[in-house]
C-alpha positions in Angstrom: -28.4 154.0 52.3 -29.2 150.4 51.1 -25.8 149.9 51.6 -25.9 150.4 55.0 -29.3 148.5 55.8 -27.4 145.7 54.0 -25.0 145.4 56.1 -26.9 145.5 59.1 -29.2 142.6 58.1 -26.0 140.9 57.8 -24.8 141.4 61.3 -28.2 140.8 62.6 -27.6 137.4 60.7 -24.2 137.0 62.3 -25.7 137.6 65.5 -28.4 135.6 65.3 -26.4 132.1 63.7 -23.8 132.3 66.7 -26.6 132.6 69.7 -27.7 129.1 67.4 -24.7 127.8 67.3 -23.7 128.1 71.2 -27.1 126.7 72.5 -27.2 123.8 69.8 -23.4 123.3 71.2 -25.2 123.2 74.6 -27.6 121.5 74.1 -25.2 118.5 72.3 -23.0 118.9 75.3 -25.9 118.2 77.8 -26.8 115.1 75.9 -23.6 113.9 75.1 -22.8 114.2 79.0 -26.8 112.6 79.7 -25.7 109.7 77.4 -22.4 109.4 78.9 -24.0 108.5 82.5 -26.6 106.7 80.9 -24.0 104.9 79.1 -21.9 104.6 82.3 -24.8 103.4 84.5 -26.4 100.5 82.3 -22.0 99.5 81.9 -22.1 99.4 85.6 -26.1 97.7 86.1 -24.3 95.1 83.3 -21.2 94.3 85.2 -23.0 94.0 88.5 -25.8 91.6 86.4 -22.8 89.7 85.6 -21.0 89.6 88.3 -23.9 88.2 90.5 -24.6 85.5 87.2 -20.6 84.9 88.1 -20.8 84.5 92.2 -24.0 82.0 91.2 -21.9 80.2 89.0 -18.8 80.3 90.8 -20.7 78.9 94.1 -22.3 75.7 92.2 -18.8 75.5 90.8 -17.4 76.0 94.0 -19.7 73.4 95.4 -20.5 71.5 92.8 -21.3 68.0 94.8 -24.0 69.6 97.0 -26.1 70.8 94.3 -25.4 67.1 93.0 -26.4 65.4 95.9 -29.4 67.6 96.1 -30.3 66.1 92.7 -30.0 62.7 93.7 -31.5 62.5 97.1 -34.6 64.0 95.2 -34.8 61.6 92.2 -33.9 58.9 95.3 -36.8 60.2 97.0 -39.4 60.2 94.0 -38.1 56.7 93.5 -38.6 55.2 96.8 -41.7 56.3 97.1 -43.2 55.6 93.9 -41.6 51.9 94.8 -43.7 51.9 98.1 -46.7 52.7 96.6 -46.1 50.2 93.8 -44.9 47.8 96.2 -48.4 48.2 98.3 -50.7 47.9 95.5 -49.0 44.7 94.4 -49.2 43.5 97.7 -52.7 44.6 97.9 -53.8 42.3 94.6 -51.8 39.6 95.6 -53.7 39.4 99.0 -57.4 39.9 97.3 -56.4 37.6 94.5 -55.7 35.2 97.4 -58.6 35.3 99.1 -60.2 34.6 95.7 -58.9 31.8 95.1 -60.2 30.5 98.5 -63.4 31.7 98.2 -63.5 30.0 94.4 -62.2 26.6 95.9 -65.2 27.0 98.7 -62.6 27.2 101.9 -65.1 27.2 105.3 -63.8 29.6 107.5 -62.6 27.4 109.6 -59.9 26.5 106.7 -59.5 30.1 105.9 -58.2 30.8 109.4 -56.0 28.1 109.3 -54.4 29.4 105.7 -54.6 32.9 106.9 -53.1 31.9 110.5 -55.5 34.0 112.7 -56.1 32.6 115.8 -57.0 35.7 117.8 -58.9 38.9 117.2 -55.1 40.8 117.5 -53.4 38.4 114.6 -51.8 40.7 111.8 -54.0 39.2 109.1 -57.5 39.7 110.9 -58.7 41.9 108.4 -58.5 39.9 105.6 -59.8 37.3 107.6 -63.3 39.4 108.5 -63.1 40.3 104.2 -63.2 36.8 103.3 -66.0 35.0 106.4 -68.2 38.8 105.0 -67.7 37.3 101.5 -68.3 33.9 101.9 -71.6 34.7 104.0 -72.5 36.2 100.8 -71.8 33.8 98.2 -72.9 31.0 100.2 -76.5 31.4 101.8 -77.2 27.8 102.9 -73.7 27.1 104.8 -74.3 30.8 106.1 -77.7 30.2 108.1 -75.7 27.4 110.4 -72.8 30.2 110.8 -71.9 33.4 113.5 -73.0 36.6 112.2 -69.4 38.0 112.7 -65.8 37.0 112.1 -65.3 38.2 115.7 -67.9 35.4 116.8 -66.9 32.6 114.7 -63.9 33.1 116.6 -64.7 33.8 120.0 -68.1 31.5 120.5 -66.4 28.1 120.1 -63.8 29.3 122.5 -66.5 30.1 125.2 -67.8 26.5 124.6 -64.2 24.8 125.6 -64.1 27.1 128.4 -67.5 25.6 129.7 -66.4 22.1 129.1 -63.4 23.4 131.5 -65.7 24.7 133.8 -63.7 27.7 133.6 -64.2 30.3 136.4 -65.6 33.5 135.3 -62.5 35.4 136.3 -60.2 32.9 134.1 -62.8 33.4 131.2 -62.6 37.1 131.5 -58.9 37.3 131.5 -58.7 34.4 128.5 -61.3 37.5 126.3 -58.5 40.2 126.9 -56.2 37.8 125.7 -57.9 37.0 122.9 -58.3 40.6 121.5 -61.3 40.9 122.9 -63.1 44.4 123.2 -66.4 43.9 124.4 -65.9 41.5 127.0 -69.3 42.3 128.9 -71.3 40.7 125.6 -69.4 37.3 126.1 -69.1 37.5 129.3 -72.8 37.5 129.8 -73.4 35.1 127.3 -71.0 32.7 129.7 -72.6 33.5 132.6 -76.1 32.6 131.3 -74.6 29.0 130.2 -72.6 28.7 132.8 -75.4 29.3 134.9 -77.3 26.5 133.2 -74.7 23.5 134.0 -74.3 24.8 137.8 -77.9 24.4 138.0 -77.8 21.1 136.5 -74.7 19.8 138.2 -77.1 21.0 141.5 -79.6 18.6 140.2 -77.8 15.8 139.7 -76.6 16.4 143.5 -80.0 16.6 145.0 -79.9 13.0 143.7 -76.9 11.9 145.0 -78.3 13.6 148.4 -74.9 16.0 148.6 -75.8 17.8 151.6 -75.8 22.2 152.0 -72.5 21.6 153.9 -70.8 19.3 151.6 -71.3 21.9 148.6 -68.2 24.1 148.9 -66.5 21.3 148.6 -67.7 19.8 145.6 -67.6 22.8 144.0 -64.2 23.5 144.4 -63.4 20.1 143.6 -65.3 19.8 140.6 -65.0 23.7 139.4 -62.4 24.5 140.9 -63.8 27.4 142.7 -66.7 28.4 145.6 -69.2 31.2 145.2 -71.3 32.3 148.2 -74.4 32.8 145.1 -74.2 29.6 144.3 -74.3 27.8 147.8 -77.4 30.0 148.7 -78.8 28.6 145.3 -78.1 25.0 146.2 -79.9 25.5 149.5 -82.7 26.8 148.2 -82.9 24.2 145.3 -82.3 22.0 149.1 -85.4 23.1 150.8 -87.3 22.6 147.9 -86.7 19.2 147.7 -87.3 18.5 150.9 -90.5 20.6 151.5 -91.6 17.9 148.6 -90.8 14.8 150.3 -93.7 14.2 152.0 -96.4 14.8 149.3 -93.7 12.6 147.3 -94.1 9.8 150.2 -97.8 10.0 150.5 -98.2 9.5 146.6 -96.3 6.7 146.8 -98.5 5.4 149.6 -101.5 6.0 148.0 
């Protein structure tokens, strides 16, 4: 009898160690066929990682001279403009150290103008000009009492005063402003007028004395001026009448 359970613990045994045996060989199986395409799938992720790293390379080796000239025209690049914006700022010193200098050595501004060669409010170096006449205003008080308030007048009033000695028309003087650079020509313009104004009215004067009659006036103003205004000839009559509406107390004083 124990013979007989004995032996059938043993085939229960049997039994049991090859079910174990054919799952563990599935099981190995599964993961040697899992490891397989694992294996096979990072080969192929690798090869196609490399063979992307090779196009790369093969296409700067391919074209090796535009990835160089790339290079270059960027360093060339970097350089020129780093030697612009040295270039400037040397420029820049050079300039204030110059008008430095000029202020040091006490330069009016007529001189200034002449060393910076501004003539008009349009010259290239105006700027510089305007730095300097703001700085010399400042360092010297006295000399800056008898002086323009502006660069732009120091330039402009002595050029309305030769135009006056000219007798320059209005319309000439005007045009001459423009020329000049000049943006705010109604300022001077009525700044002319108004001394303008003054020598016709004493040029009148001196006429009354010479006894130039109303009729004769156009044409000593044209000759003298150079032009006739109808404002002006009404002026002179009026300025006319006057002096003749005194006459007679004039003769009577000098009777009396």
């Amino acid at each position: 009898m124990r013979q007989d359970y004995a032996a059938l613990l043993l085939v229960v045994v049997v039994m049991f160690l090859g079910h174990w045996t054919n799952a563990s060989l599935v099981t190995d199986t599964k993961d040697i066929e899992r490891d397989s395409l694992g294996s096979t799938l990072n080969t192929h992720s690798v090869a196609n990682d490399q063979s992307k790293r090779f196009l790369r390379i093969q296409g700067k080796v391919a074209n090796p001279s535009a990835s160089a000239e790339a290079t270059f025209k960027n360093g060339e690049e970097r350089e020129i403009g780093a030697a612009q914006v040295f270039g400037m700022a040397i420029k820049a010193m050079r300039a204030k150290a110059k008008l430095t200098i000029m202020l040091g050595r006490g330069f009016s501004p007529a001189k200034a103008m002449k060393k910076l060669q501004v003539t008009t409010l349009k010259d290239k170096n105006i700027n510089k000009f305007a730095r300097y006449y703001a700085r010399y205003l400042a360092k010297y008080p006295k000399k800056a009492a008898k002086l323009p308030a502006t660069p732009e007048d120091f330039i402009v009033l002595p050029k309305l005063k030769d135009w006056l000695t000219q007798k320059a028309s209005t319309i000439r003087v005007k045009n001459a402003l423009k020329a000049l650079g000049v943006t705010n020509t109604k300022k001077y313009m009525e700044m002319y007028m108004k001394d303008f104004d003054d020598l016709i009215v004493a040029k009148f004067k001196e006429w009354l004395g010479e006894r130039v009659f109303p009729q004769q006036i156009q044409g000593k103003m044209k000759e003298v001026f150079g032009f006739t205004d109808e404002n002006y000839v009404r002026l002179y009559v009026k300025m006319w009448g006057e002096r003749q509406a005194r006459l007679p107390a004039l003769a009577n004083r000098q009777r009396i």
